[in-house]
C-alpha positions in Angstrom: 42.1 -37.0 50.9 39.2 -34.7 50.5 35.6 -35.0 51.0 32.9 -34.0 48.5 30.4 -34.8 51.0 30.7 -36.4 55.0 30.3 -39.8 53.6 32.2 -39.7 50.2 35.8 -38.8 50.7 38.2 -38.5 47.1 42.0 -38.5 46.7 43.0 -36.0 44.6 47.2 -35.8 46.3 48.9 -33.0 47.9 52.4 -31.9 47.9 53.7 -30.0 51.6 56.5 -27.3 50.3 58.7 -26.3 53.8 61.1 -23.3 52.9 64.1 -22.8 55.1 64.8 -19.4 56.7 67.5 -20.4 58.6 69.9 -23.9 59.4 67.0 -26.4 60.7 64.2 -23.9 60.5 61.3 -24.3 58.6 58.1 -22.2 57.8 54.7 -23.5 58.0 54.4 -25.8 54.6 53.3 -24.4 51.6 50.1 -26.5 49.8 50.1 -27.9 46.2 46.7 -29.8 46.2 45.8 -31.8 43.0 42.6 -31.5 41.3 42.0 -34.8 39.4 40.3 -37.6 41.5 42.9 -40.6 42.1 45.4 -38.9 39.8 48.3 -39.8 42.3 49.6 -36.1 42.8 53.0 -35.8 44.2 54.3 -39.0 42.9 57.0 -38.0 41.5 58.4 -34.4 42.2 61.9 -32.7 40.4 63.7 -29.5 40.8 63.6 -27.7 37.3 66.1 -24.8 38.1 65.5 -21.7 37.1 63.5 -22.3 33.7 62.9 -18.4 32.9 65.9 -17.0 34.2 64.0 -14.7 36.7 66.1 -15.8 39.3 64.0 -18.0 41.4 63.7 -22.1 41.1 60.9 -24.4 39.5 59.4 -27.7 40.2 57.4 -30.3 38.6 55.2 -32.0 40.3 53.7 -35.9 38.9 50.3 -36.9 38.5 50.7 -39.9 36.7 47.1 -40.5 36.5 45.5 -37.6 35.8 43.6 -36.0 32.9 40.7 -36.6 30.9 41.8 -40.1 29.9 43.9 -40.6 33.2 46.9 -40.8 30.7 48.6 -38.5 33.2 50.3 -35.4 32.9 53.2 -32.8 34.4 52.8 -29.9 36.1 55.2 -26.9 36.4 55.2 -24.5 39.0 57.9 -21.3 38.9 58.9 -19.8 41.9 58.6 -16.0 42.4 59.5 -13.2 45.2 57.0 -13.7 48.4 56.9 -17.0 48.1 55.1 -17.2 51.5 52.5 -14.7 50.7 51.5 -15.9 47.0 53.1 -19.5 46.7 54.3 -20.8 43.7 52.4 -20.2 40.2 50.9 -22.9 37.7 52.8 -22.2 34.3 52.3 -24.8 32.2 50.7 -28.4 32.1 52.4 -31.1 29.8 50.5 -34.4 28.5 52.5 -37.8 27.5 53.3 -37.9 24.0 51.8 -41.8 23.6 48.8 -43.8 25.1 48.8 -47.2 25.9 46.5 -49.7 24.6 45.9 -51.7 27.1 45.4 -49.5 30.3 46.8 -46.7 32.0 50.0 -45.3 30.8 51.2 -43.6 34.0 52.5 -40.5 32.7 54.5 -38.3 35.3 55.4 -41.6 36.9 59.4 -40.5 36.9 61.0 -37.0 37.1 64.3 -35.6 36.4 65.6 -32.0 35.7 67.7 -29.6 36.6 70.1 -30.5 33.7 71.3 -28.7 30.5 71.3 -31.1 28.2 71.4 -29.2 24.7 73.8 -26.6 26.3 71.7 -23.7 25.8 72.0 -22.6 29.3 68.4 -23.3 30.5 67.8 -26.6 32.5 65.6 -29.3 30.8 63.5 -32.1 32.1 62.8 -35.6 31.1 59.5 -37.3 32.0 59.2 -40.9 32.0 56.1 -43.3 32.1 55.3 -46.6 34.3 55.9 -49.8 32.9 57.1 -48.0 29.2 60.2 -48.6 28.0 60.9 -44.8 26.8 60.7 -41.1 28.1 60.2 -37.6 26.9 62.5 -35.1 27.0 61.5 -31.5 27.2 64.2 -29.1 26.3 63.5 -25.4 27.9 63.3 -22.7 25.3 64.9 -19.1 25.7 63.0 -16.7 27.5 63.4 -13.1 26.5 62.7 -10.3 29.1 61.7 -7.2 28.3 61.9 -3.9 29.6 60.1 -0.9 27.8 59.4 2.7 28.9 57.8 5.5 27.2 58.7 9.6 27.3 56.3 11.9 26.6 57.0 15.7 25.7 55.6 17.6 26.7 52.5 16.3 28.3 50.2 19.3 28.1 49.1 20.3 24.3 48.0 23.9 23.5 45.0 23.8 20.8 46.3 27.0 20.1 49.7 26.1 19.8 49.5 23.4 17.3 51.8 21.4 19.6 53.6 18.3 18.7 54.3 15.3 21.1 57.2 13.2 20.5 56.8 9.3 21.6 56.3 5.5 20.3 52.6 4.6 21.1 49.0 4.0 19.7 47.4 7.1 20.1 44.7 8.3 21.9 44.0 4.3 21.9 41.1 4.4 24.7 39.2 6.4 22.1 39.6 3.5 19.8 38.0 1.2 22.2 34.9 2.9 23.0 34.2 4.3 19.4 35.5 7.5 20.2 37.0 10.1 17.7 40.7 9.9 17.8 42.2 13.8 18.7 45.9 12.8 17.5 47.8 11.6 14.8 51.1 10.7 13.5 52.8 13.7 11.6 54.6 11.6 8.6 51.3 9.0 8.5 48.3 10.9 9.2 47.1 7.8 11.1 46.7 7.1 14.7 48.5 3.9 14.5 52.1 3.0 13.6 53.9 -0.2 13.7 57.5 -1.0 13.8 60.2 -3.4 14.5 63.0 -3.3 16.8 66.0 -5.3 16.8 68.3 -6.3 19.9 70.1 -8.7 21.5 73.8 -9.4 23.0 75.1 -7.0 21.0 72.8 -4.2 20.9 70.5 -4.4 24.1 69.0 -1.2 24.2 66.8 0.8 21.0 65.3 4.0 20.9 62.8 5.4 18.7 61.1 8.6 17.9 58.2 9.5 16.5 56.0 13.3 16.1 52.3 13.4 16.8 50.1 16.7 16.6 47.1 17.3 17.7 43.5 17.8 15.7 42.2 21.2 15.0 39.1 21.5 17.6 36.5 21.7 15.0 37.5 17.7 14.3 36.7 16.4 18.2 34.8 17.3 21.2 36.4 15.6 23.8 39.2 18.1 25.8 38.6 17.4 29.4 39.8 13.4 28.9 43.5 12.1 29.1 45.1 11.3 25.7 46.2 7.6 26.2 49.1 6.4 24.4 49.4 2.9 24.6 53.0 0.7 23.6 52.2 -3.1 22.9 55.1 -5.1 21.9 56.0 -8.8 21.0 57.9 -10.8 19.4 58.9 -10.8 15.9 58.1 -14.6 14.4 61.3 -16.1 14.5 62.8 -18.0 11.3 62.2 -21.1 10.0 65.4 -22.6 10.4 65.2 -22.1 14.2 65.0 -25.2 16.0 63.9 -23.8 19.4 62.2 -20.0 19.1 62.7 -18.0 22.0 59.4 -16.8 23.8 59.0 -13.9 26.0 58.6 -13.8 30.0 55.1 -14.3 30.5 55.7 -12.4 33.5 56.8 -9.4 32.1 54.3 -6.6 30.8 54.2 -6.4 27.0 51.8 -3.3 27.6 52.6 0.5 28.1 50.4 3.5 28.7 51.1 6.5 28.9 48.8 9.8 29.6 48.7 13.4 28.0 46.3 16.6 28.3 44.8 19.1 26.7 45.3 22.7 28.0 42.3 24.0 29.3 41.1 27.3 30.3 41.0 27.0 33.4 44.2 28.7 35.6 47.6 26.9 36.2 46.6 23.8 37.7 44.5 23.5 34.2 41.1 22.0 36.6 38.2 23.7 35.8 35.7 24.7 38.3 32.4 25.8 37.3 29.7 27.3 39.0 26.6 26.3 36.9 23.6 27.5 37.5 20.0 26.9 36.2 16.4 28.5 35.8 13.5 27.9 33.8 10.1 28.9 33.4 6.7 28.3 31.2 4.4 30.3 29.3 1.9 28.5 31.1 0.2 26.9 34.3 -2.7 24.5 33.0 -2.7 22.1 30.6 -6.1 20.3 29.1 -6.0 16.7 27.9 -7.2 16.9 24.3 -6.4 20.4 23.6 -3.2 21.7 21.3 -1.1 22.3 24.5 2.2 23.7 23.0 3.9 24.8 25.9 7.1 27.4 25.6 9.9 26.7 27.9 12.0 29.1 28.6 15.5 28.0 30.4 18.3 30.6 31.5 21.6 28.5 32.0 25.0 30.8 33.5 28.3 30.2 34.3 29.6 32.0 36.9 33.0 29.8 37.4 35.7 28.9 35.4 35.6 27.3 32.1 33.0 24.5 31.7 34.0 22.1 29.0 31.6 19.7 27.2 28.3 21.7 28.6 25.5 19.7 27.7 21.9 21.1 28.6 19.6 18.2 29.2 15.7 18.5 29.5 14.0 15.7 30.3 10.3 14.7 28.8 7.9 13.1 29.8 6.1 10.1 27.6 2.9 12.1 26.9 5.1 14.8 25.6 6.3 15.3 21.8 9.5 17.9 21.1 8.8 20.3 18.6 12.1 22.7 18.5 13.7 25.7 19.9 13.4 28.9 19.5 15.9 32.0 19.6 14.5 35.2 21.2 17.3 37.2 20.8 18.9 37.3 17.3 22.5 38.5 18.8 22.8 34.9 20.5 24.7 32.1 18.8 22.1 29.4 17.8 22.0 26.3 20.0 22.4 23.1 19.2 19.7 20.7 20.0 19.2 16.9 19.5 16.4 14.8 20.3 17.2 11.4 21.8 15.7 8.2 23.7 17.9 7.0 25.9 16.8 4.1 28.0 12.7 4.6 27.3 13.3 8.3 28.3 12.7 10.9 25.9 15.4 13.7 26.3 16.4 16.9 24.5 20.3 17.6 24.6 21.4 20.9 23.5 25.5 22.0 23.1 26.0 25.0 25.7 29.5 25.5 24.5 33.1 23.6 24.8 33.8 25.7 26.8 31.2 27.5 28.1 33.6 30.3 29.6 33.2 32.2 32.6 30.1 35.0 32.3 28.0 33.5 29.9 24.6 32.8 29.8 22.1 30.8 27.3 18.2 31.0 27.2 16.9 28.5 24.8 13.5 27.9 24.4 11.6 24.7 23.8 8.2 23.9 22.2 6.5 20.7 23.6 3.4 19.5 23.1 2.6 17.9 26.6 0.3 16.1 28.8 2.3 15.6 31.7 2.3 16.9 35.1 5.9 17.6 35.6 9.0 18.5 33.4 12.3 18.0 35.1 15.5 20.1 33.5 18.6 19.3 34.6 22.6 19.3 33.8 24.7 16.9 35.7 27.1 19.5 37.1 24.1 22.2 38.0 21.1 23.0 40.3 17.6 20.8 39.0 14.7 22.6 38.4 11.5 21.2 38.5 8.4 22.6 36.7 4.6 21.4 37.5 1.8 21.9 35.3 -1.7 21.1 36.1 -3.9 18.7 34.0 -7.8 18.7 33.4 -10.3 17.5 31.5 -13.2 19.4 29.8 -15.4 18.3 27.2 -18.2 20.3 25.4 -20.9 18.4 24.0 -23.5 19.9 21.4 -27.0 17.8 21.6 -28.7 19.0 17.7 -31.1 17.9 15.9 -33.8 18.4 12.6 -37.4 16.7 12.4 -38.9 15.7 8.7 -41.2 17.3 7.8 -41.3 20.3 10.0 -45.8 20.3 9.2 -48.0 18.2 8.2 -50.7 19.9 6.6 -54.0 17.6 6.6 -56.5 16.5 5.3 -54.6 14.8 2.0 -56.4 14.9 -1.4 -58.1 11.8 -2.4 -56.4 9.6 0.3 -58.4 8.3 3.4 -56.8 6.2 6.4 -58.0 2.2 6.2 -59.6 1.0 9.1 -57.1 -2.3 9.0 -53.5 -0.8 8.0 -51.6 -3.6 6.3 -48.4 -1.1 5.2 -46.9 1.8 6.3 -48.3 4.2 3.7 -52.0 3.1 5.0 -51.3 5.1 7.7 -50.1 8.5 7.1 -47.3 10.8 5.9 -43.7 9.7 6.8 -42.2 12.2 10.2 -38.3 11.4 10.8 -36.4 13.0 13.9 -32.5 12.5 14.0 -30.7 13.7 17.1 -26.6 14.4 16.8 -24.6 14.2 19.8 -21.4 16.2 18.4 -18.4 16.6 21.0 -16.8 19.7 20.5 -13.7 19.1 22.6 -10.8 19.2 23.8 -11.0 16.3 25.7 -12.8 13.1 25.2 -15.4 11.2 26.7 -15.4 7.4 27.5 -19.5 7.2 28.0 -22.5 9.0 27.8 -26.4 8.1 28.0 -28.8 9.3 26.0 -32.7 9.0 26.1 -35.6 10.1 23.6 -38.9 10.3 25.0 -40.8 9.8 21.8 -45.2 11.2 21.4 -46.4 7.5 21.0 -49.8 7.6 22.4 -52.9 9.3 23.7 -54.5 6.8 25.4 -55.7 4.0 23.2 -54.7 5.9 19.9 -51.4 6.1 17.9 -49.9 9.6 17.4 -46.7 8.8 16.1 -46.2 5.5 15.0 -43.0 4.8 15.5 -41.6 2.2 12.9 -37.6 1.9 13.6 -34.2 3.3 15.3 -31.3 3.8 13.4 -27.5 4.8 14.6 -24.6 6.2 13.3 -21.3 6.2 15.5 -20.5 4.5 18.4 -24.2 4.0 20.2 -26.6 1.7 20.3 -30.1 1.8 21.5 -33.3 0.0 22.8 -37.0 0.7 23.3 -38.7 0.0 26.6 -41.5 -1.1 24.4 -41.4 -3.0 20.7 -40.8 -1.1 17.5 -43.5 -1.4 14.8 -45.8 -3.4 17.4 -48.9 -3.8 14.6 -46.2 -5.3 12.5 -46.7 -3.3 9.1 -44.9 -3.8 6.3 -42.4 -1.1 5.7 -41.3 0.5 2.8 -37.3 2.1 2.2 -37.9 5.3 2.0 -35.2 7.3 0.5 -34.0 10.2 2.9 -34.2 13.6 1.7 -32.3 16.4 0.6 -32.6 17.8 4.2 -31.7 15.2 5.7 -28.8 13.7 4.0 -27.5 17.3 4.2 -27.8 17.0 7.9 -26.1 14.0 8.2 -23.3 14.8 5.8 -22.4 17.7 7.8 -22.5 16.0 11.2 -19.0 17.4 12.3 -19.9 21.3 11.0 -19.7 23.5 14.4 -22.5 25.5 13.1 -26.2 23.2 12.5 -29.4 24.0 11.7 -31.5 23.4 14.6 -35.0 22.8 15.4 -36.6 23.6 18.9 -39.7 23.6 20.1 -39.4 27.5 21.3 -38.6 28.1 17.0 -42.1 26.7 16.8 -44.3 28.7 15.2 -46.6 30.8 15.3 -49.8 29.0 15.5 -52.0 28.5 18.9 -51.5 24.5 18.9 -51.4 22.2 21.6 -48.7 20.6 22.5 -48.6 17.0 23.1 -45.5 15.8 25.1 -44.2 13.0 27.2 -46.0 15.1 30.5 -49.7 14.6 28.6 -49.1 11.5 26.5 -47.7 8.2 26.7 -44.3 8.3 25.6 -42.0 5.7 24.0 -38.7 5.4 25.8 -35.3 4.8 23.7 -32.4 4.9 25.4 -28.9 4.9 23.9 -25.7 4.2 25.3 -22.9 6.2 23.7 -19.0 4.8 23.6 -15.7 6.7 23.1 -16.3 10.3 21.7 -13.1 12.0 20.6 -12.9 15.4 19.7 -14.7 16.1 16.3 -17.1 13.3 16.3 -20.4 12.8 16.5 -23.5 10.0 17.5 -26.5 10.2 15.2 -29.7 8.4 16.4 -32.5 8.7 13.9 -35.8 7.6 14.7 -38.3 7.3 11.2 -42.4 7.0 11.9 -45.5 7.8 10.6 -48.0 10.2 11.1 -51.4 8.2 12.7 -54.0 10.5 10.8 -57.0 8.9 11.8 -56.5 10.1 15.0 -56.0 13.6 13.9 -58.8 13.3 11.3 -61.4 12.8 14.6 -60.0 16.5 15.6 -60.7 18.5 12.6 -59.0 22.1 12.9 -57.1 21.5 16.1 -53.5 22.2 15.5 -51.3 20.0 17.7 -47.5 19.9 18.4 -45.9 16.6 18.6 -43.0 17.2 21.1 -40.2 14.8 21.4 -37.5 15.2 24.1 -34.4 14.1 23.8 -31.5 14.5 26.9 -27.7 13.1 27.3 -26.1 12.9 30.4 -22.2 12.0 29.5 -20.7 9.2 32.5 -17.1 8.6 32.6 -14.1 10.7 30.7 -11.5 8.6 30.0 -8.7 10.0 32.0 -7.5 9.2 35.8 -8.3 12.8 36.2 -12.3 13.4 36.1 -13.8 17.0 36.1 -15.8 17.8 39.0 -18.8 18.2 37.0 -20.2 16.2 33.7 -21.7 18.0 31.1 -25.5 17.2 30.6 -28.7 18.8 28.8 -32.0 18.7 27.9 -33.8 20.0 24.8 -36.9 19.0 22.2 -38.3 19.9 18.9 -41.7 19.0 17.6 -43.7 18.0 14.1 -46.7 20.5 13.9 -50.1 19.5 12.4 -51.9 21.7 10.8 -54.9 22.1 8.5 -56.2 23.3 5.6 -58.1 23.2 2.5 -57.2 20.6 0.1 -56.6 21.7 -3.8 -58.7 19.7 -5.8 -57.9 19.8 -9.7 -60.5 18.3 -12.2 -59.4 16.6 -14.7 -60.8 17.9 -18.1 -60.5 16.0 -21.4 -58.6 17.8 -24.4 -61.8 17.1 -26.6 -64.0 18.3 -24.6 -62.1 21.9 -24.1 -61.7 21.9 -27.8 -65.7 21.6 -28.3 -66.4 24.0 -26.3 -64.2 26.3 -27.7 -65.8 25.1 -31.3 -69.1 26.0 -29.9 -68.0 29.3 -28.8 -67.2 30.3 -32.3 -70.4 28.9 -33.8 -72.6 30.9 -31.5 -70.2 34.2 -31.9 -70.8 33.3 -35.3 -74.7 33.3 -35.1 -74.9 36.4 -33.5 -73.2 38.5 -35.5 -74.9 36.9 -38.9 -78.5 38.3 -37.4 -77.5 41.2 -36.0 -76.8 42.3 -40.0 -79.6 40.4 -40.7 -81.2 43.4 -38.9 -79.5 46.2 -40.3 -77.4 46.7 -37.1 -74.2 47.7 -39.2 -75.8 49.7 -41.7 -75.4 53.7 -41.3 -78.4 56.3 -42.2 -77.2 59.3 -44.1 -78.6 63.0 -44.2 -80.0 64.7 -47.5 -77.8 66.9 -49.4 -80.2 70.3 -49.2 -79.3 70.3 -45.7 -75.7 69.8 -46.1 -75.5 72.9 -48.3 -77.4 74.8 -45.6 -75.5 73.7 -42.9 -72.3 74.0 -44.7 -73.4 77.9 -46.3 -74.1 78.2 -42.1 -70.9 77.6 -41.3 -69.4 79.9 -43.6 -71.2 83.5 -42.4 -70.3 83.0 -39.3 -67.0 82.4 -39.8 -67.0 85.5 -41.9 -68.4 87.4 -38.6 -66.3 86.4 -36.7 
C-alpha cells in the first residue's frame, strides 16, 4: 500500500527481491513497486533465464490489472552486474493480445518461462489470462552484441603536410551538429560522410575496414584549436523477408563510437598554445557634445607577446547611442583587418580577425570611426587585459533671436487720406506696420523649451500707437496676449505679405539674416517710445522642441494709429518693440550649467514730410492752351511786319563807289 495523502491510501503491489550471498544468507530485499492503482503487482512472478545472453537472469513480474483499460499487462526486468547497487532494469512491457467483453480480462494472471520452446537457444515465456481459456506465447528473439573499436593514425595532422588519417567514421561530425564547416573529407568521396555494410557471424566474427581522409587546405576553415571528432554509428542491416524471427541488437551495448584528432599547432611539443595578449587603446578625443557630428577615432594597439594565438578575435564593444562607421589603416605596410559589424544579444559589437594565428611578436593598431553619444567604450578580447575608455558628454545650444519690422518708416501726412473719427476697418486707421521675430537654434544640441515674450508700443495713455490687430506662428510655439487682440473689433482685411517679408520667412534657416535693431536706427533726433514710457502689450510665447536647424517665427501684424501722430505734427517718434527668449529645459539628463537667454528690439520710425500733390489736368485743356499759344505767336509776328520790323534800309550807290574807291588807295599805300 501507498498513501497519496494521510487519509487516502492506494495499492499499487510490490515485489521484495532477496539475493543470496551465501547458504541461508540473504541481503536486504531489493524493491519492485508497481505503478498502476489496484493493478495487482506481483501476482504472478516467472524466471525468464537469460533472455539477452549477457549472462545474468530475468524475471517477469504480473499485473494482471493494470494499464489504461486495466486489461493488464507483463513486465520484464533483466538482471545486470551490481545488482545491489542499481537493481534490476525495466526492458520491456507486454499487453494481452485480446480484451474481454464483459469485464476485466486479467492479463499477467499466470506466468511461465524459462523454457526453449522453438529451440533457438533463448528461453521463452507464455502468459496466460484469468478465467480465459487461452495464452500467449512470446518466443525470445536473437540478440546480437556488438563490439566496435576505432584506430586513428595518426592523430595529429600537419596543415602543412597534407596528412591523411586512416579510419571508419563520420567526420569531423560535431561540426555537423552545430552548423560548423567540416575540415575533413574522405579521399575517394570528397564527402564527409560514408556508409557501408559489414557482414559477420559464426563464421566470420570479426571485419575490418579502411578508409583515407585528408584534411582541408586552411583557406577552406577557421577552426584549428578544436578536436576533429570522428564519430562510428552502427546497426543492423534490415533482415529479410522470409525471416520469421529477426534478430535485434543488445540494447545495452553502445552502437556509438567517437574518436578525437588534432590539428598541429604552432605552439612547441606539447602543441598548447599560450599567449600573452595584451591590449591598449586610445581616442582622438575627450568631450563629446549631444547634437554635434562627434566622429570619434579609436585607436587600439593589440600584441602578442606569447606563443601562437589561434582564432584571435578583436572585440569592441558599442554603446546604443553609438553608430560604426569603419576602420581605418594608418600604416600602408600592415595587412588590412578584417572587421564585421554584429548585434549580438541587443549589444552592438565590432569583431575584427587579428590573425589564425596571431604568432608570437606581432602587433595590430586598427582604427575605428564611431559616431557616439555615450559615456564609456569598453574594448576587450576574451583571452586579454579590458580597457575601458570614458568620454565626457555635454550639452550646448546656440540660439539666434532675429527679426525685420514692415515698413522700416512711415512717412506722414498721406495725400488725400484723413483718419475717421469712428474707424469701422482697418484701413480707417492708418498704414499697415508688421514685426516678425525668428528664434533660429543654431546647434548642436537641442532644446526641449524656451519662453519668449514681445513687449509690443500699444499705448500712450488713452491713445493707440500701434494698433495691434493679430499674432501669428510658425513652428512649434504658441502665444497669448495679457490683453485682447483687435479690442475695437475692426474689420480686417488679408493683406498679402511682401517681398521682404516672404523673403524673410523663406530663409528662416539661413545662418546669415538681415536684421533690424533699434541701435541701426537712423539718423534722425526722434523719440523713442518703449515699454519703459508707454503701455505695452504683453505676448508671451511658449516654444517646444527646437532641433538643430530650426526655427520659431512669431509675427505680430498692426496698424499705424495716425490720428494720434497727426496731433504731433513734425515730432519724429520711434516705436520700440522688445522682444527677449529665455530657453528652460534641454532635453537631455545632462543640463548645462547655464541657459542661453537674450534681449534685443527694433523699432518702426515716423517721420514727416511734405506730401506730393499732382493735379490732374484734362488732355483738352492742355491741347487749347497750346492752340492758343500758336494763335498769339501768330499775332505777333503778323503786326510786327505789319510795321516794317523785317524790312532792311539800304545805302545809295554814290557812296558805295566812294567808299569802295576808299578802300582801294589805301590798300595801294599800304
Amino acid at each position: 500500500m501507498e498513501r497519496e495523502r494521510e487519509s487516502k491510501p492506494k495499492e499499487v503491489g510490490r515485489v521484495y527481491l532477496y539475493l543470496q550471498h551465501s547458504p541461508l544468507t540473504f541481503s536486504e530485499p531489493l524493491l519492485l513497486t508497481g505503478t498502476h492503482t489496484f493493478g495487482r503487482f506481483g501476482t504472478a512472478i516467472a524466471p525468464l533465464g537469460d533472455l539477452n545472453q549477457d549472462g545474468y537472469n530475468d524475471v517477469a513480474v504480473g499485473c494482471p490489472f493494470g494499464g489504461e483499460d486495466r486489461s493488464g499487462l507483463v513486465l520484464i526486468y533483466n538482471g545486470q552486474r551490481d545488482l545491489t547497487a542499481r537493481g534490476l532494469t525495466l526492458s520491456q512491457e507486454l499487453y494481452g493480445a485480446w480484451a474481454s467483453s464483459s469485464g476485466l480480462s486479467g492479463y499477467g494472471f499466470t506466468l511461465r518461462g524459462d523454457r526453449d520452446l522453438d529451440n533457438n537457444h533463448y528461453p521463452d515465456l507464455i502468459v496466460g489470462a484469468f478465467g480465459k481459456g487461452e495464452v500467449s506465447v512470446y518466443r525470445a528473439r536473437p540478440v546480437v552484441s556488438v563490439e566496435a573499436e576505432m584506430i586513428l593514425s595518426p592523430r595529429i595532422l600537419n596543415p602543412d603536410d597534407r596528412s591523411f588519417l586512416n579510419a571508419e567514421l563520420q567526420l569531423d561530425w560535431l561540426k555537423g551538429v552545430r552548423g560548423g564547416v567540416k575540415r575533413v573529407y574522405f579521399l575517394d568521396s570528397h564527402q564527409p560522410q560514408h556508409t557501408g555494410v559489414l557482414t559477420l557471424g559464426h563464421s566470420r566474427p570479426h571485419s575490418c575496414l579502411n578508409y583515407t581522409i585528408y584534411l582541408r587546405g586552411e583557406d577552406e576553415f577557421r577552426d584549428k584549436l578544436t578536436p576533429i571528432s570522428l564519430a562510428l554509428n552502427y546497426s543492423l542491416a534490415p533482415p529479410p523477408s522470409n525471416l520469421d524471427l529477426p534478430p535485434v541488437l543488445n540494447r545495452y551495448s553502445s552502437t556509438f563510437l567517437q574518436e578525437q584528432a588534432y590539428i598541429l599547432l604552432d605552439c612547441g611539443e606539447d602543441n598548447e598554445c599560450i599567449p600573452d595578449l595584451q591590449l591598449s587603446a586610445s581616442m582622438d578625443r575627450t568631450e563629446l557634445v549631444v547634437g554635434d557630428d562627434n566622429l570619434v577615432m579609436l585607436t587600439i594597439n593589440a600584441v602578442n607577446k606569447g606563443e601562437g594565438a589561434y582564432e584571435t578575435e578583436l572585440h569592441t564593444l558599442l554603446p546604443p547611442e553609438a553608430d560604426y562607421i569603419g576602420v581605418e589603416r594608418r600604416i600602408e605596410s600592415l595587412a588590412r583587418l578584417n572587421c564585421e559589424y554584429r548585434m549580438v544579444n541587443d549589444s552592438r559589437l565590432v569583431v575584427c580577425d587579428l590573425g589564425n594565428p596571431m604568432v608570437a611578436g606581432t602587433e595590430v593598431s586598427p582604427t575605428h570611426t564611431n559616431t557616439n553619444e555615450h559615456k564609456k567604450i569598453n574594448t576587450h578580447n576574451s583571452k586579454s587585459n579590458p580597457v575601458s575608455l570614458s568620454l565626457s558628454i555635454s550639452a550646448r545650444a546656440q540660439l539666434d533671436l532675429r527679426g525685420v519690422c514692415h515698413p522700416s518708416q512711415v512717412v506722414l501726412p498721406f495725400p488725400h487720406w484723413e483718419p475717421k473719427e469712428k474707424p469701422v476697418k482697418e484701413d480707417d486707421v492708418g498704414p499697415q506696420v508688421t514685426h516678425i521675430y525668428e528664434l533660429h537654434n543654431s546647434g548642436p544640441s537641442s532644446i526641449r523649451e524656451a519662453e519668449l515674450q514681445v513687449g509690443w508700443p500699444s499705448r500712450f495713455r488713452d491713445e493707440h500707437l500701434l494698433y495691434a490687430l493679430e499674432v501669428l506662428t510658425e513652428g512649434p510655439i504658441s502665444c497669448r496676449s495679457n490683453t485682447s487682440l483687435n479690442p475695437l473689433g475692426l474689420q480686417t482685411s488679408s493683406v498679402q505679405d511682401t517681398p521682404e517679408l516672404l523673403g524673410f520667412l523663406r530663409n528662416s534657416s539661413s545662418p546669415h539674416r538681415y536684421r533690424r535693431a533699434t541701435s541701426a536706427a537712423q539718423p534722425y533726433s526722434s523719440k523713442t517710445l518703449n515699454c519703459s514710457n508707454i503701455i505695452c502689450l504683453r505676448v508671451l510665447c511658449v516654444v517646444g522642441r527646437l532641433d538643430r536647424g530650426q526655427s520659431a517665427v512669431v509675427k505680430i501684424r498692426s496698424r499705424l494709429w495716425a490720428h494720434t501722430f497727426l496731433q504731433r505734427r513734425n515730432d519724429p517718434y520711434l516705436l520700440n518693440s522688445t522682444v527677449s527668449f529665455r530657453v528652460t529645459a534641454l532635453p537631455y539628463r545632462l543640463q548645462p550649467s547655464s541657459l542661453p537667454q537674450h534681449t534685443t528690439s527694433m523699432g518702426t520710425l515716423v517721420l514727416w514730410g511734405t506730401p506730393d500733390v499732382a493735379f490732374a489736368v484734362p488732355l483738352w485743356v492742355i491741347i487749347l492752351a497750346i492752340l492758343l499759344g500758336l494763335l498769339v505767336l501768330a499775332m505777333l509776328t503778323l503786326a510786327m511786319w505789319k510795321c516794317g520790323f523785317f524790312d532792311r534800309a539800304r545805302l545809295p550807290a554814290d557812296d558805295v563807289s566812294d567808299r569802295e574807291q576808299l578802300t582801294s588807295d589805301q590798300l595801294a599805300d599800304a
